[in-house]
C-alpha positions, 0 to 999 in steps of 0.5 A: 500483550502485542509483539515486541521486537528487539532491533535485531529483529526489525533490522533483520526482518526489514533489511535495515542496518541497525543504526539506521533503526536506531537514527530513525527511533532518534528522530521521533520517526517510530517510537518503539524506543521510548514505548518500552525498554528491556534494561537499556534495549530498544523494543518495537510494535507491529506499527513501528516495523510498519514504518520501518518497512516504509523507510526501507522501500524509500531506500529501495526506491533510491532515496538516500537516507538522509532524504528517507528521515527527513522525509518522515521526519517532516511527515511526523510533525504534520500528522496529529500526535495521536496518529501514527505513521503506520495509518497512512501510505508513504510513497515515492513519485518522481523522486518525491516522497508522496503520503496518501490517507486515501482522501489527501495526497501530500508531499510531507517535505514541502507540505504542499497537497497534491490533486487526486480527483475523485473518481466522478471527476475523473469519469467526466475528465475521461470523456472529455479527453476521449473525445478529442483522442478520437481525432486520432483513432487510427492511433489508439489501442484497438485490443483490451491488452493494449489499452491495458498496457497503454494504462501501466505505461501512465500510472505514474505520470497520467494516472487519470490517463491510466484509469481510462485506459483501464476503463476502455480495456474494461470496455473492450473485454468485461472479463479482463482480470488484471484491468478489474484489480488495477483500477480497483487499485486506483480507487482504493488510493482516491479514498472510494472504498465502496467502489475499490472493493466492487472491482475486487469483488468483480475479479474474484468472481472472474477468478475466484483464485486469484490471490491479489484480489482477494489480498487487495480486497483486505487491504482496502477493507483493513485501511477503513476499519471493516477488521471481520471482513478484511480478516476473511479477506486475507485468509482467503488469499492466503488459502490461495498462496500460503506463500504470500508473505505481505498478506502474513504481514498484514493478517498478523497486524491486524490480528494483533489489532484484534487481540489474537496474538498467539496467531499473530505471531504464528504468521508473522513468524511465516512472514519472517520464514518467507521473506528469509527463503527469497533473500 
């Protein structure tokens, strides 16, 4: 039988206040609560504390607590029932709480889609773009680093801005690690997988003990189902930094998913040590 957490467990191990837990379970948002009760306590799955750690980095983000619940108050109606809250990313842009299923970004409050090009589009919209910028070269990044930090600089307002420049920092220096993982990154939240896990793959070749590639490798593999892969995934970076709290996290999900309990809470009990020595 998976993990249940009391509210006091969740509370603790997502820095939530209790009632706010209990407003969210109120609302629909998780529904641990009406899963299962112990006498008159609410009990709480994996999923749920999934979401709940999503509702608190919104807060984290500045979002006031009204706004976190209406937020996913609305995206709970927009999703099929069968569907939790759990199986997509919740994020925030511009003070707009933005949800990614890897193929559609949607903003749940107004219901409206957001563009996300795919990844040839963007190559083509890239060329263009270069093209004219070479007017005025004399003032583009002539280093892999620059063109690396040129592309941080524009992921949250340019983020096809920021995937070429990831591509020409790639350009410069073939090797440069933290390029490889970031537009890794940008591939995996546009939905193509194959070739998310390519860049991954390519920066664990660069550096085989880099711990984010592995980590960002499993959570690419893990969000498409491929569980064997993305389990050997996750404990690869955990080989690399038995530290690495979020990685404890998701391992012990998805081995709850596969029905590996006594480990599941083995690391989600690291998590809980990990998250406690930092706080």
């Amino acid at each position: 039988m998976a993990h249940r957490y009391s509210t006091r467990d969740v509370a603790r191990l997502v820095k939530l206040p209790e009632s706010r837990v209990r407003s969210l379970v109120r609302a629909g948002v998780v529904s641990g609560g009406r899963a299962v009760q112990r006498g008159n306590r609410l009990s709480f799955d994996f999923g749920d504390m999934v979401v709940l750690r999503a509702a608190q980095a919104l807060s984290e983000a500045g979002l006031r607590p009204a706004k976190v619940l209406k937020a996913l108050v609305s995206l709970r109606k927009h999703l099929p029932g069968e569907r939790p809250l759990s199986a997509v990313r919740i994020s925030i842009d511009g003070g707009v709480v933005v949800v990614s299923d890897g193929r559609v970004h949607w903003e749940p409050e107004s219901g409206q889609a957001r563009l996300s090009l795919t990844l040839p589009a963007r190559e083509r919209v890239a060329s263009v773009v270069h093209a004219k910028r070479r007017k005025a070269e004399h003032d583009a990044p002539v280093s892999a680093d620059e063109c690396f930090t040129r592309a941080l600089a524009l992921e949250d307002d340019d983020p096809d801005g920021a995937y070429e420049s990831y591509l020409a920092a790639l350009a410069q220096d073939p090797e440069h690690l933290e390029a490889m993982i970031n537009i890794g990154r940008l591939c995996s939240e546009a939905g193509d997988t194959p070739r998310a896990a390519a860049y991954f793959r390519q920066a664990i070749r660069v550096n085989p003990t880099h711990p984010v590639a592995h980590f960002n490798l499993a959570v690419t593999l893990h969000d498409v189902g491929r569980l064997s892969e993305a389990e050997t995934a996750y404990r690869a970076a955990l080989a690399r930094d038995p530290h690495f709290a979020d990685a404890h996290f998701n391992l012990a999900a998805l081995l709850d998913e596969t029905g590996a309990h006594d480990e599941a809470a083995a690391h989600r009990a690291r998590y809980q040590a990990i998250v406690g020595e930092v706080s």
